[in-house]
PQR file with spaces between the fields and no chain letter, atoms N, CA, C, O and H, PARSE charges and radii, in Angstrom:
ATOM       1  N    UNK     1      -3.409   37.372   -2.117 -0.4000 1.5000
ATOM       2  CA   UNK     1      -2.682   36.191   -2.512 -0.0000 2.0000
ATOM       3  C    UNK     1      -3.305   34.951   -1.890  0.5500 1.7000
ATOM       4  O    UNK     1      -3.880   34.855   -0.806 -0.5500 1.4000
ATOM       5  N    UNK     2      -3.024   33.858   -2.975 -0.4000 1.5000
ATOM       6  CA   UNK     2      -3.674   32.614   -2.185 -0.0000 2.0000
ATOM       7  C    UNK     2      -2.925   31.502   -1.466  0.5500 1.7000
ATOM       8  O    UNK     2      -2.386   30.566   -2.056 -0.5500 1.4000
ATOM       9  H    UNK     2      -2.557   33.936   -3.855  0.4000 1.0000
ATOM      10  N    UNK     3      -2.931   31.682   -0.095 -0.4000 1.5000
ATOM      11  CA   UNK     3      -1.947   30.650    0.558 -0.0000 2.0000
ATOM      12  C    UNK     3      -2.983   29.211    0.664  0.5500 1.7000
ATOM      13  O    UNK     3      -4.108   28.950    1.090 -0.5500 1.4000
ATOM      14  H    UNK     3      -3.368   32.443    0.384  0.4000 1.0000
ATOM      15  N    UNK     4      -1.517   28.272   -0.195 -0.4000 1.5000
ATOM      16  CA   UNK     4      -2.093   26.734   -0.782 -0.0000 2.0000
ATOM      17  C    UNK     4      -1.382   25.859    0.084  0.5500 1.7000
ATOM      18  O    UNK     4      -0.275   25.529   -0.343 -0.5500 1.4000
ATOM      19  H    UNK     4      -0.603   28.484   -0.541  0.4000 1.0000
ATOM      20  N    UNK     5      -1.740   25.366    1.254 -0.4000 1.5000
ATOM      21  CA   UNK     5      -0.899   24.227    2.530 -0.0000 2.0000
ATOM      22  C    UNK     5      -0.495   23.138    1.295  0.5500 1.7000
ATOM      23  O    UNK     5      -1.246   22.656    0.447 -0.5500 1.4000
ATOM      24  H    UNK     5      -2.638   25.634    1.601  0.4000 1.0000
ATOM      25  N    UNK     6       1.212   22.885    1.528 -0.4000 1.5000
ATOM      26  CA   UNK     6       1.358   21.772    1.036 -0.0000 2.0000
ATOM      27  C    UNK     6       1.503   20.464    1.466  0.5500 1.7000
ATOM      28  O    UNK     6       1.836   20.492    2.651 -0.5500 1.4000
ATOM      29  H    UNK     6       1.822   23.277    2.217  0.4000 1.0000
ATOM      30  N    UNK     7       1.385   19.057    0.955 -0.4000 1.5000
ATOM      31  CA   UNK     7       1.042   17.638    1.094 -0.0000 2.0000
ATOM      32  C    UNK     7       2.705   18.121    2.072  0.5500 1.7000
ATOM      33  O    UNK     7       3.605   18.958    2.015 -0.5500 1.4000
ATOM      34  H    UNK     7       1.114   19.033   -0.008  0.4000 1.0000
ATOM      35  N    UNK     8       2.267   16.910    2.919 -0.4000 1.5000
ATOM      36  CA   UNK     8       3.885   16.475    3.573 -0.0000 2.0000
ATOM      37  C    UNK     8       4.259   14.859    2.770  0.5500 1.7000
ATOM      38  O    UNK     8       3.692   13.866    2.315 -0.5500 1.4000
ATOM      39  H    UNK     8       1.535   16.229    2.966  0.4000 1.0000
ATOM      40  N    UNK     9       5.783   15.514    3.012 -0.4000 1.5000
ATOM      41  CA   UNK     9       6.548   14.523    2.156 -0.0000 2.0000
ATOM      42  C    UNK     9       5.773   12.894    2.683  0.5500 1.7000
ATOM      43  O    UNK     9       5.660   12.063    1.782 -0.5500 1.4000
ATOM      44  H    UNK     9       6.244   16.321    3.381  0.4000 1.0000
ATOM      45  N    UNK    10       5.366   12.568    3.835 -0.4000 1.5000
ATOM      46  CA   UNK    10       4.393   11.096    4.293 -0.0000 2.0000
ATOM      47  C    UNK    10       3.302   10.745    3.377  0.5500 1.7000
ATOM      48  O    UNK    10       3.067    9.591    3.018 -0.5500 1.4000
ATOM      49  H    UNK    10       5.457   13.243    4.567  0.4000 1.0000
ATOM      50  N    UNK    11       2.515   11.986    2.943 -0.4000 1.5000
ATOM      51  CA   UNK    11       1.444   11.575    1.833 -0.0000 2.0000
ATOM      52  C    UNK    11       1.577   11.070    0.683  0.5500 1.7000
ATOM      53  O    UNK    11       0.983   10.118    0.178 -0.5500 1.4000
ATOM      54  H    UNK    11       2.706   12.923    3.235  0.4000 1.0000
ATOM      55  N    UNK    12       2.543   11.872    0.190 -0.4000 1.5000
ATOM      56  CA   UNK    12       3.786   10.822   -1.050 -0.0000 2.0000
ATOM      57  C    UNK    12       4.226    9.197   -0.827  0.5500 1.7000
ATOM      58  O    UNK    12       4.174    8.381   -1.746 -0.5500 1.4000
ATOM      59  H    UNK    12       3.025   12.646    0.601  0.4000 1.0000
ATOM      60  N    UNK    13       4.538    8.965    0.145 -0.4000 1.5000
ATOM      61  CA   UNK    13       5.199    8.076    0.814 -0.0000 2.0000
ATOM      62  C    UNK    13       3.853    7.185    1.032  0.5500 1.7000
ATOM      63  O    UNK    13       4.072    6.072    0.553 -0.5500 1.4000
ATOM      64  H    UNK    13       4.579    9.628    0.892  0.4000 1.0000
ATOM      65  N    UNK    14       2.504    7.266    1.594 -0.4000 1.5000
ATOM      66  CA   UNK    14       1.516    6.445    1.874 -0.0000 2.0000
ATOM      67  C    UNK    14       0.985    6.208    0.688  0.5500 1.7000
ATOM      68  O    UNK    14       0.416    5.127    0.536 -0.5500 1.4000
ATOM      69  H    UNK    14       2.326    8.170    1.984  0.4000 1.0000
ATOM      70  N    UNK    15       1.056    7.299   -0.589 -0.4000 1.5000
ATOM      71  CA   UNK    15       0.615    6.913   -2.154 -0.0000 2.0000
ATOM      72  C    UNK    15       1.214    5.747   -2.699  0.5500 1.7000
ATOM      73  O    UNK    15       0.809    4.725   -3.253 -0.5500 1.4000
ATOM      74  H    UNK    15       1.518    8.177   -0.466  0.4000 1.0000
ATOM      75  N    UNK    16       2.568    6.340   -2.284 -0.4000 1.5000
ATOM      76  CA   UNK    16       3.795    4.859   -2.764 -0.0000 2.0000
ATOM      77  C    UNK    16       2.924    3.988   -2.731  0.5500 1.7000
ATOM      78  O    UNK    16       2.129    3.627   -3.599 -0.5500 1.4000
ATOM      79  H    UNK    16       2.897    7.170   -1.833  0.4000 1.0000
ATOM      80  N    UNK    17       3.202    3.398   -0.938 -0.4000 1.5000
ATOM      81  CA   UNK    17       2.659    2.446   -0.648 -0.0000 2.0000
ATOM      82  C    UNK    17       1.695    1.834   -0.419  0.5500 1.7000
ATOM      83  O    UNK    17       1.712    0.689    0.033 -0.5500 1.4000
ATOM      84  H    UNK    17       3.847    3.691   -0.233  0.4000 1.0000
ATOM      85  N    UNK    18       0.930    2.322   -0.623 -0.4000 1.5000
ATOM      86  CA   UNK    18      -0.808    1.885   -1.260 -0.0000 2.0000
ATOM      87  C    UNK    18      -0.612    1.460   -2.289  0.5500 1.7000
ATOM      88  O    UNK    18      -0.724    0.246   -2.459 -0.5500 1.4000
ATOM      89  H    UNK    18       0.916    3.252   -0.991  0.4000 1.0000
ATOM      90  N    UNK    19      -0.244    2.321   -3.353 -0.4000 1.5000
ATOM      91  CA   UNK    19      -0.362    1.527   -4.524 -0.0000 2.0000
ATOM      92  C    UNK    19       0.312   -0.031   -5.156  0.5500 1.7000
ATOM      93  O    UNK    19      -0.153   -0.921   -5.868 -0.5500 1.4000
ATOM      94  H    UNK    19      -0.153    3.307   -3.215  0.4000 1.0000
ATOM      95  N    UNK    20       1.678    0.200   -4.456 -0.4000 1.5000
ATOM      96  CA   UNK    20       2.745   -1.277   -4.540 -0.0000 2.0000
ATOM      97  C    UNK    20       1.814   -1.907   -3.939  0.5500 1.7000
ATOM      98  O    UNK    20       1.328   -2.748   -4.695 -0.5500 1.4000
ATOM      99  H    UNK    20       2.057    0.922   -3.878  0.4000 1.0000
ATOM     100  N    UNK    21       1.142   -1.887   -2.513 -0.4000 1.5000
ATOM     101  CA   UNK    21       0.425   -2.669   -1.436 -0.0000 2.0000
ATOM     102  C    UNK    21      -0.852   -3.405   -2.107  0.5500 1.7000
ATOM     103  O    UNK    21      -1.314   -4.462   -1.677 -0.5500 1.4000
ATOM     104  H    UNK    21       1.537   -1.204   -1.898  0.4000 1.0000
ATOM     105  N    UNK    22      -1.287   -2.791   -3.073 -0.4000 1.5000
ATOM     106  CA   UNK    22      -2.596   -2.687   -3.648 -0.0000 2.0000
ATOM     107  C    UNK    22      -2.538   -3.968   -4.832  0.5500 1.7000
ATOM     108  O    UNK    22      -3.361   -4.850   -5.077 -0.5500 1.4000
ATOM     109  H    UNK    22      -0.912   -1.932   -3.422  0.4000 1.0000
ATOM     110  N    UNK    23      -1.040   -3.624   -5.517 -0.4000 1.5000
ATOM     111  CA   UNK    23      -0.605   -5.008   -6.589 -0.0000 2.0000
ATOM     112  C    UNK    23      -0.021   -6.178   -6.136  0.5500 1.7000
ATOM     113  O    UNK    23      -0.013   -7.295   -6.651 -0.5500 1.4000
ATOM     114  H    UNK    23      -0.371   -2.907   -5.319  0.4000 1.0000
ATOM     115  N    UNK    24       0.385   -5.844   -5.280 -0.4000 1.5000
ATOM     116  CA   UNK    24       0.978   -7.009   -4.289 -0.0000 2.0000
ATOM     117  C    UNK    24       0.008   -7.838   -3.676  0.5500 1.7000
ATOM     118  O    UNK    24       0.040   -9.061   -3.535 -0.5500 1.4000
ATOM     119  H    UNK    24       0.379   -4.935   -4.861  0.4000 1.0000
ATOM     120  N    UNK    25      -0.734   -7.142   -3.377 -0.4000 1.5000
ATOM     121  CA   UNK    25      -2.243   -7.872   -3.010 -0.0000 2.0000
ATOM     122  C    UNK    25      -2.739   -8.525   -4.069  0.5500 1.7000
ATOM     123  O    UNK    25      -3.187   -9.656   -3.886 -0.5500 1.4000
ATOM     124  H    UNK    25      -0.760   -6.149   -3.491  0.4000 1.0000
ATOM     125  N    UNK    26      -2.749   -8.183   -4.834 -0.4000 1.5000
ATOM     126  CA   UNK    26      -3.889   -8.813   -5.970 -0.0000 2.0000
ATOM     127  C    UNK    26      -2.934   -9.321   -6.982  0.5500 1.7000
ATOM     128  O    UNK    26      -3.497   -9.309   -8.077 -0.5500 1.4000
ATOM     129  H    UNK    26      -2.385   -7.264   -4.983  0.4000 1.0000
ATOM     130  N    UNK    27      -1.960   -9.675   -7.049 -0.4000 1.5000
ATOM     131  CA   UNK    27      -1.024  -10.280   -7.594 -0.0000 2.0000
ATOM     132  C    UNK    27      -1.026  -11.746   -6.525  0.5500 1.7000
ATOM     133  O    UNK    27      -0.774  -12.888   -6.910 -0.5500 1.4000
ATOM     134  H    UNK    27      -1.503   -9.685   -6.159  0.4000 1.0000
ATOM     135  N    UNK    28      -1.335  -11.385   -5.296 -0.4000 1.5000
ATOM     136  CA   UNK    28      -1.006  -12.503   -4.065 -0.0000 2.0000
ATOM     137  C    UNK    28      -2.487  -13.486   -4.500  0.5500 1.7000
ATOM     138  O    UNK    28      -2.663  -14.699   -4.387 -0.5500 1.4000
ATOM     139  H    UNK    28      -1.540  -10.458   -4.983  0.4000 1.0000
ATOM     140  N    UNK    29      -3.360  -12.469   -4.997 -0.4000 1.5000
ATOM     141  CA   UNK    29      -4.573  -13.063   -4.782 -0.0000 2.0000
ATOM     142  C    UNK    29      -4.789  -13.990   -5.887  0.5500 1.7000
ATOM     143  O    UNK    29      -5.399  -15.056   -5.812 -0.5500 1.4000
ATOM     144  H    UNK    29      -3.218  -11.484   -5.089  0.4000 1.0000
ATOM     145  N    UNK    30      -4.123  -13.389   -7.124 -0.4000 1.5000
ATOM     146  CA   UNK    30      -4.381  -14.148   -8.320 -0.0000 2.0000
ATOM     147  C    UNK    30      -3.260  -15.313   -8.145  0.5500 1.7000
ATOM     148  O    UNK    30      -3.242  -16.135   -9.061 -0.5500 1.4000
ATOM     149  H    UNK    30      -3.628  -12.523   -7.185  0.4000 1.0000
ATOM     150  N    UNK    31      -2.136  -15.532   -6.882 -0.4000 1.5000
ATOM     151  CA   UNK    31      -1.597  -16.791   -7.238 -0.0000 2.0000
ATOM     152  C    UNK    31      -1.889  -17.965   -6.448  0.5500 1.7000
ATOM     153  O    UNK    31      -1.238  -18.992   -6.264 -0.5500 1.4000
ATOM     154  H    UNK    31      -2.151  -14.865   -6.138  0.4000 1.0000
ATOM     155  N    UNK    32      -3.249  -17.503   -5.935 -0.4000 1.5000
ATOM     156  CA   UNK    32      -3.723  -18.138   -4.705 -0.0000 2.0000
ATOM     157  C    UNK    32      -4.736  -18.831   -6.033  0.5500 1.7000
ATOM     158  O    UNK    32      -4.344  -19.997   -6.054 -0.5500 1.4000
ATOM     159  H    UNK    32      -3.779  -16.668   -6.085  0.4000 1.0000
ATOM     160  N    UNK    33      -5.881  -18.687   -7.187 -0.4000 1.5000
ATOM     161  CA   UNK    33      -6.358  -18.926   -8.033 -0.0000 2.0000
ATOM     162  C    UNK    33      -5.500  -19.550   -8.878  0.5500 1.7000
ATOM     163  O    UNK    33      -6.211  -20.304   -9.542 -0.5500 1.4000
ATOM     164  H    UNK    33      -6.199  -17.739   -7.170  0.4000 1.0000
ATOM     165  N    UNK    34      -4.530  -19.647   -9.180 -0.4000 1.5000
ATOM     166  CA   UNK    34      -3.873  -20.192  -10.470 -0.0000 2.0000
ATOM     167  C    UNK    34      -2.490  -20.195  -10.125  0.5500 1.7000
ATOM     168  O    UNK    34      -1.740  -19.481  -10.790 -0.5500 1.4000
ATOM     169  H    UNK    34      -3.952  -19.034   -8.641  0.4000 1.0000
ATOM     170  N    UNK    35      -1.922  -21.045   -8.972 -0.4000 1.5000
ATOM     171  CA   UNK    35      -0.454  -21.616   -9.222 -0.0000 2.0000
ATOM     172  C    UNK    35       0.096  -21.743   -9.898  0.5500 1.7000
ATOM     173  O    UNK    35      -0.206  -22.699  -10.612 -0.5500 1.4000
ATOM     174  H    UNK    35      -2.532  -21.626   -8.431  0.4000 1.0000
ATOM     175  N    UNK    36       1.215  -21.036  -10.250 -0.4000 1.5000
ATOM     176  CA   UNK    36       2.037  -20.703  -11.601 -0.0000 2.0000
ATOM     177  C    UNK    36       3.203  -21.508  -11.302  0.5500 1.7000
ATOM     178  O    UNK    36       3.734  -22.067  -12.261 -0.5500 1.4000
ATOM     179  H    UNK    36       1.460  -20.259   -9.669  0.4000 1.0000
ATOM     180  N    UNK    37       3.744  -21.685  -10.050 -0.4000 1.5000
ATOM     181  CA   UNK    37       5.366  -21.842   -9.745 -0.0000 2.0000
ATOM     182  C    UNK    37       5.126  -23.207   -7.871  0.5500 1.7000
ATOM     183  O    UNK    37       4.481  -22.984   -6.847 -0.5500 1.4000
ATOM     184  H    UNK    37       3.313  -21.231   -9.271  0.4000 1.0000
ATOM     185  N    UNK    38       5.460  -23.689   -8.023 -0.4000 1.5000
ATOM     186  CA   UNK    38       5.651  -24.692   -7.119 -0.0000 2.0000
ATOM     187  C    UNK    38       7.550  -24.630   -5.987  0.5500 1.7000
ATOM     188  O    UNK    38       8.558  -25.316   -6.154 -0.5500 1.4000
ATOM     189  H    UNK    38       5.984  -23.870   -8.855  0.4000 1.0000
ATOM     190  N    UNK    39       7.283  -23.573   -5.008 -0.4000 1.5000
ATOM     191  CA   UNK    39       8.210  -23.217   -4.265 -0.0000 2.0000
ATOM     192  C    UNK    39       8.129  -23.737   -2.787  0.5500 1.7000
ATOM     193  O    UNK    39       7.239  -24.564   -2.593 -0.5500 1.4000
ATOM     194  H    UNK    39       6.464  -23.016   -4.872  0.4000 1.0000
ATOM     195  N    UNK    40       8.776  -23.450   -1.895 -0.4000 1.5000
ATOM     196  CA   UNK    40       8.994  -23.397   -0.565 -0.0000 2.0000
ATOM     197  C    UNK    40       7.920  -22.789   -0.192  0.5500 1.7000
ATOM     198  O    UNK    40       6.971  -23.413    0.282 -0.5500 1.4000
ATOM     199  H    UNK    40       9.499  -22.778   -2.052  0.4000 1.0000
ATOM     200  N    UNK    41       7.917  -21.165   -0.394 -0.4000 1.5000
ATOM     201  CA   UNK    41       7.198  -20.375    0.325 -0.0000 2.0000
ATOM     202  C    UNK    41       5.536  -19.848   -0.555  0.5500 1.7000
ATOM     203  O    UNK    41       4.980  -18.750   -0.524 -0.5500 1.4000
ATOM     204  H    UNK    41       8.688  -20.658   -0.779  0.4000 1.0000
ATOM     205  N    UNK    42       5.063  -21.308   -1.371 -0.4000 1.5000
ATOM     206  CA   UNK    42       4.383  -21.093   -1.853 -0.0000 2.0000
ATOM     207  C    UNK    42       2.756  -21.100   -1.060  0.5500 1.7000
ATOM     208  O    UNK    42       1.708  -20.460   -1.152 -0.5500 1.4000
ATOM     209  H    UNK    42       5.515  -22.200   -1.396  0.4000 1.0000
ATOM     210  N    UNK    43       3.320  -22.280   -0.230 -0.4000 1.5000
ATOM     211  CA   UNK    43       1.788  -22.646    1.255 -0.0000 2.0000
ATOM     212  C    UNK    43       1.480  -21.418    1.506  0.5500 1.7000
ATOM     213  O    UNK    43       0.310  -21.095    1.709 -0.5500 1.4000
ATOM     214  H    UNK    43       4.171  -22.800   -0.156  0.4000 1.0000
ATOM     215  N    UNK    44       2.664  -20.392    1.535 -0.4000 1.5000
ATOM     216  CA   UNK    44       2.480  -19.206    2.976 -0.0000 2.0000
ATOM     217  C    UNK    44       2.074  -18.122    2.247  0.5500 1.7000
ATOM     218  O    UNK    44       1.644  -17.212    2.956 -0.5500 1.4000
ATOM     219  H    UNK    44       3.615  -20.654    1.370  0.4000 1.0000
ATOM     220  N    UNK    45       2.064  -17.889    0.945 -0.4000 1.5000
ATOM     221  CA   UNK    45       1.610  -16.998    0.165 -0.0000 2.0000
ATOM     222  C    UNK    45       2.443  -15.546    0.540  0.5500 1.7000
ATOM     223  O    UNK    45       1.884  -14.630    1.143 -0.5500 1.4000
ATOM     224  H    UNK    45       2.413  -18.629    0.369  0.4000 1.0000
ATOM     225  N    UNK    46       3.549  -15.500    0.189 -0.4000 1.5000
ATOM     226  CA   UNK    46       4.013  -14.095    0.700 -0.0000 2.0000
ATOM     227  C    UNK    46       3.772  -12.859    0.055  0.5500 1.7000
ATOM     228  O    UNK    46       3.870  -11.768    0.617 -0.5500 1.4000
ATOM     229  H    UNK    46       4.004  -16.245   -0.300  0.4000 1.0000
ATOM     230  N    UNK    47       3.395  -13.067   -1.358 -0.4000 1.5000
ATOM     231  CA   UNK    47       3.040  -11.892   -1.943 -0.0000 2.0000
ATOM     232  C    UNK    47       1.829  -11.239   -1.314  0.5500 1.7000
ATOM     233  O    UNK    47       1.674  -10.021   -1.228 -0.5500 1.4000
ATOM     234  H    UNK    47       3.316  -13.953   -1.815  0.4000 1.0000
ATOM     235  N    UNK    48       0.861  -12.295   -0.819 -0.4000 1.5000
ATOM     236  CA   UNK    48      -0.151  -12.038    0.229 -0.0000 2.0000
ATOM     237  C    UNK    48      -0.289  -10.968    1.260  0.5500 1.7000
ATOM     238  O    UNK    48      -1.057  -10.019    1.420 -0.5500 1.4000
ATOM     239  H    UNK    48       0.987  -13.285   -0.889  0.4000 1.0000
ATOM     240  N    UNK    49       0.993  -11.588    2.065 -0.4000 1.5000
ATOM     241  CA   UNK    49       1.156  -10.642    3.593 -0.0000 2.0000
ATOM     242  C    UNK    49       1.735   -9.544    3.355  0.5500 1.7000
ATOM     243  O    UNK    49       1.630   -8.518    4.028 -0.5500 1.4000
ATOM     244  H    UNK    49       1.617  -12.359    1.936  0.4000 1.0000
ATOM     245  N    UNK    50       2.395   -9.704    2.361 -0.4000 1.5000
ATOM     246  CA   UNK    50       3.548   -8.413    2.254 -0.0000 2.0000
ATOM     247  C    UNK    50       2.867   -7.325    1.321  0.5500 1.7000
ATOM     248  O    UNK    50       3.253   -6.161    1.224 -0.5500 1.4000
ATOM     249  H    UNK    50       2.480  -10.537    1.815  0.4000 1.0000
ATOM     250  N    UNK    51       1.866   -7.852    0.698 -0.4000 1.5000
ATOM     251  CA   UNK    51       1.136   -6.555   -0.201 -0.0000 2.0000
ATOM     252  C    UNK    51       0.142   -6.155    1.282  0.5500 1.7000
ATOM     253  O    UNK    51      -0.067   -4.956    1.464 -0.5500 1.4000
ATOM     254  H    UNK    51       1.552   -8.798    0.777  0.4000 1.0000
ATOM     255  N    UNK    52      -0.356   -7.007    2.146 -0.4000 1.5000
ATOM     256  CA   UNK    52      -1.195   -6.679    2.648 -0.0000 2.0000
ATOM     257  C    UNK    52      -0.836   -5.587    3.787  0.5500 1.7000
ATOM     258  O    UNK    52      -1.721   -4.810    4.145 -0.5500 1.4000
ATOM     259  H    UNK    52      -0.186   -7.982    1.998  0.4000 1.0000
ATOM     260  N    UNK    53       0.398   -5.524    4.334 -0.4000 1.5000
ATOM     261  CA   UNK    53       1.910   -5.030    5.361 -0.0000 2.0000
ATOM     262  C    UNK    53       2.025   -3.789    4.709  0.5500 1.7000
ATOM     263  O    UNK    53       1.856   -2.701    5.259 -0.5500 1.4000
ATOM     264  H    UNK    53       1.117   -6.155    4.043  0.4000 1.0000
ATOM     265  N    UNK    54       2.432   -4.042    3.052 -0.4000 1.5000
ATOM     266  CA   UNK    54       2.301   -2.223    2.110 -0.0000 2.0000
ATOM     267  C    UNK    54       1.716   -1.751    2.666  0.5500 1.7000
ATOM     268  O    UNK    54       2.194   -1.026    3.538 -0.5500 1.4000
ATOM     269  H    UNK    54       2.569   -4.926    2.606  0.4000 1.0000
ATOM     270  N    UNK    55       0.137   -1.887    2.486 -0.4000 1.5000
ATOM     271  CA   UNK    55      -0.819   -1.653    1.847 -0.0000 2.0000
ATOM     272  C    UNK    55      -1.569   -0.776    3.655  0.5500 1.7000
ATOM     273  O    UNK    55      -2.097    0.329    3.773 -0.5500 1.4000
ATOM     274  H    UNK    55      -0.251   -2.476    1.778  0.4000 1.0000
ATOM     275  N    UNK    56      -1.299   -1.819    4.728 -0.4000 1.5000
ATOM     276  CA   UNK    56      -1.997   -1.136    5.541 -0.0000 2.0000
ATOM     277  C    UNK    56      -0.634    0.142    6.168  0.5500 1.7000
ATOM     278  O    UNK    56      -0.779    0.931    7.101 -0.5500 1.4000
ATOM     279  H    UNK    56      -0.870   -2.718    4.632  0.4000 1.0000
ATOM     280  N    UNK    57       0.432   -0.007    5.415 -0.4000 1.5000
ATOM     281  CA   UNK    57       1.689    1.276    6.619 -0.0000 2.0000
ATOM     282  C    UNK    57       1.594    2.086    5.548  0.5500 1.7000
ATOM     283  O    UNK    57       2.557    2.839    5.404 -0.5500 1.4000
ATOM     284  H    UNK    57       0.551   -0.648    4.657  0.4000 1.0000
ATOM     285  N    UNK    58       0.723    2.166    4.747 -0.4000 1.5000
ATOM     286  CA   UNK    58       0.632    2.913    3.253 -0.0000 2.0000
ATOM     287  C    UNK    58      -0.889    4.024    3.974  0.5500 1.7000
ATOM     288  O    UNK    58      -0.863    5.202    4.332 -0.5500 1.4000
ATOM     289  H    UNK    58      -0.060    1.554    4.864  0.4000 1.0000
ATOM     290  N    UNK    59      -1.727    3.312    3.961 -0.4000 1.5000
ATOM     291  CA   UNK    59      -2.880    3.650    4.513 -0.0000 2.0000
ATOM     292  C    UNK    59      -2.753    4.221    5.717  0.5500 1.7000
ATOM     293  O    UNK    59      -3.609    5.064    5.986 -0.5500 1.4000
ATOM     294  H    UNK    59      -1.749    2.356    3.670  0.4000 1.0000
ATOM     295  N    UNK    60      -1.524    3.895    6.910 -0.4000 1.5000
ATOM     296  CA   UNK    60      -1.193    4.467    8.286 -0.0000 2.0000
ATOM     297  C    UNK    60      -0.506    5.793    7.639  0.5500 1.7000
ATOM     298  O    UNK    60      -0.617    6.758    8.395 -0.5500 1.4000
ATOM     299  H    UNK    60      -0.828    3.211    6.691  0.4000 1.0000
ATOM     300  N    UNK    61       0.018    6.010    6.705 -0.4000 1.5000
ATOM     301  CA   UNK    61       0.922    7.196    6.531 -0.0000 2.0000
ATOM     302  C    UNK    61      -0.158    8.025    5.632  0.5500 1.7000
ATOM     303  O    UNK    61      -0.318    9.208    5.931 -0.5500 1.4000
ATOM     304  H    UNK    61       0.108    5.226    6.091  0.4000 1.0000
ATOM     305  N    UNK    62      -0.849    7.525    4.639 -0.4000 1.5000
ATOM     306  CA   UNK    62      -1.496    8.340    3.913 -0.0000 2.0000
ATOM     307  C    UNK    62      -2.842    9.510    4.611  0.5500 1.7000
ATOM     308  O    UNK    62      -2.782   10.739    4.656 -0.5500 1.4000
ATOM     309  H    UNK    62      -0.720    6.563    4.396  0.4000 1.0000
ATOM     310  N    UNK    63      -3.708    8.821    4.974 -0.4000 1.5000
ATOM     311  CA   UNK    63      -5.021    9.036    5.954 -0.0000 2.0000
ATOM     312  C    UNK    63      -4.834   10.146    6.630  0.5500 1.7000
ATOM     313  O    UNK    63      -5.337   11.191    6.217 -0.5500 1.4000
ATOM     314  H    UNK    63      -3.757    7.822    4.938  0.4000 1.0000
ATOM     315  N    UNK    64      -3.774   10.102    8.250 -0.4000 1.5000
ATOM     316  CA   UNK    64      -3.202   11.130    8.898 -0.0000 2.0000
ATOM     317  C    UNK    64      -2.840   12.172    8.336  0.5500 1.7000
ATOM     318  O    UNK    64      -3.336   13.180    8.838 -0.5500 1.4000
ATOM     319  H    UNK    64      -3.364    9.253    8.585  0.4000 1.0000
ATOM     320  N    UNK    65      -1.810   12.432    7.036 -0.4000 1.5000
ATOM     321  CA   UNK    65      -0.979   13.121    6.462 -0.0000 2.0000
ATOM     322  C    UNK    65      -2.643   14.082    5.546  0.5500 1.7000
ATOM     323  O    UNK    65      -2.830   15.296    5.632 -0.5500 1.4000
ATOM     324  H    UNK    65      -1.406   11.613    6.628  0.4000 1.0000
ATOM     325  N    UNK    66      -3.444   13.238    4.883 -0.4000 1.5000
ATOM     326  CA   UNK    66      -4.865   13.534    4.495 -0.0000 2.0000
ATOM     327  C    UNK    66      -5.408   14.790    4.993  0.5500 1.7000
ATOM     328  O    UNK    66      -5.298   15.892    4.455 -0.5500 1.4000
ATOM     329  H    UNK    66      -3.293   12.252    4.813  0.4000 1.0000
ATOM     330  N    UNK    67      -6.106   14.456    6.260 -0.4000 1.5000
ATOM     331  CA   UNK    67      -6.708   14.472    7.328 -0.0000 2.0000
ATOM     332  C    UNK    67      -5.816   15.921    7.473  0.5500 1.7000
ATOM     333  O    UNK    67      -6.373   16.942    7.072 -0.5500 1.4000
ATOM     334  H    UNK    67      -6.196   13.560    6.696  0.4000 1.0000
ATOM     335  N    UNK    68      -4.605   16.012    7.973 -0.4000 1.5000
ATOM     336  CA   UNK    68      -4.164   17.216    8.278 -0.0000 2.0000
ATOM     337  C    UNK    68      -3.841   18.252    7.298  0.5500 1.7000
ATOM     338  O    UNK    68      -3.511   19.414    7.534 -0.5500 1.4000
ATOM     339  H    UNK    68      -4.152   15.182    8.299  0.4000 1.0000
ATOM     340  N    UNK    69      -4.007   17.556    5.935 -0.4000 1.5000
ATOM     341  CA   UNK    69      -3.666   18.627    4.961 -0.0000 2.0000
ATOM     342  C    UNK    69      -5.126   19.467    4.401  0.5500 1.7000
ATOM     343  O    UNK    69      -5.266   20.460    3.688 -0.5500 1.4000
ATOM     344  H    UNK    69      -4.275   16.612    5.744  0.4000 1.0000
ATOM     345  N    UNK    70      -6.219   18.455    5.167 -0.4000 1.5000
ATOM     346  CA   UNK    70      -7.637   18.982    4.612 -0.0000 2.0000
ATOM     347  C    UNK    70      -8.015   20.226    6.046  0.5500 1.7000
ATOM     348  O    UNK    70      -8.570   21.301    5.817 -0.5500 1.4000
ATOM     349  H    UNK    70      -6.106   17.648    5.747  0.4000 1.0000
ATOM     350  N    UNK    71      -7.576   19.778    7.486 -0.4000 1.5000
ATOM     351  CA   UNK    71      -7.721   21.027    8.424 -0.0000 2.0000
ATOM     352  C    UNK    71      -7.374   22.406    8.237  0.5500 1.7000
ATOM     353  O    UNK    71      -8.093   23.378    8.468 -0.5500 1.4000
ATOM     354  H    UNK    71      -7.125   18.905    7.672  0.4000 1.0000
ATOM     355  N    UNK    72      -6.246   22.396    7.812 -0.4000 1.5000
ATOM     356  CA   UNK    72      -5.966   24.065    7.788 -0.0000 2.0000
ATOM     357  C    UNK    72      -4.763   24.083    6.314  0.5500 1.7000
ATOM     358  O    UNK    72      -4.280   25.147    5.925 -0.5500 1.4000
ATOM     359  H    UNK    72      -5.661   21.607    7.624  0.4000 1.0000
């Protein structure tokens, strides 16, 4: 029989958030090119930080969870 190690529920969870992290980013990036909307929190670019915040606790959960599902 073939014993198949499964993903831990975190690798799911770092896919999530990579991928939201990933559009959020480049959604941040394209409104940094072409101002659509004139707001408060437009200087600070939040779609920016916050795809970028996904994107790296996405990458902290994914990698590790990786990494140990490729050892044994």
């Amino acid at each position: 029989m073939s014993s198949s190690k499964m993903y831990s529920i975190w690798f799911f969870v770092g896919v999530m958030l990579t991928i939201l992290g990933l559009i959020i980013v480049s959604m941040g990036v394209y409104y940094i090119f072409s101002p659509e909307t004139h707001t408060r929190l437009a200087s600070l670019n939040p779609s920016l930080w916050w795809g970028a915040i996904m994107l790296t606790a996405g990458l902290l959960f994914l990698i590790p969870s990786w990494i140990e599902h490729r050892k044994g």
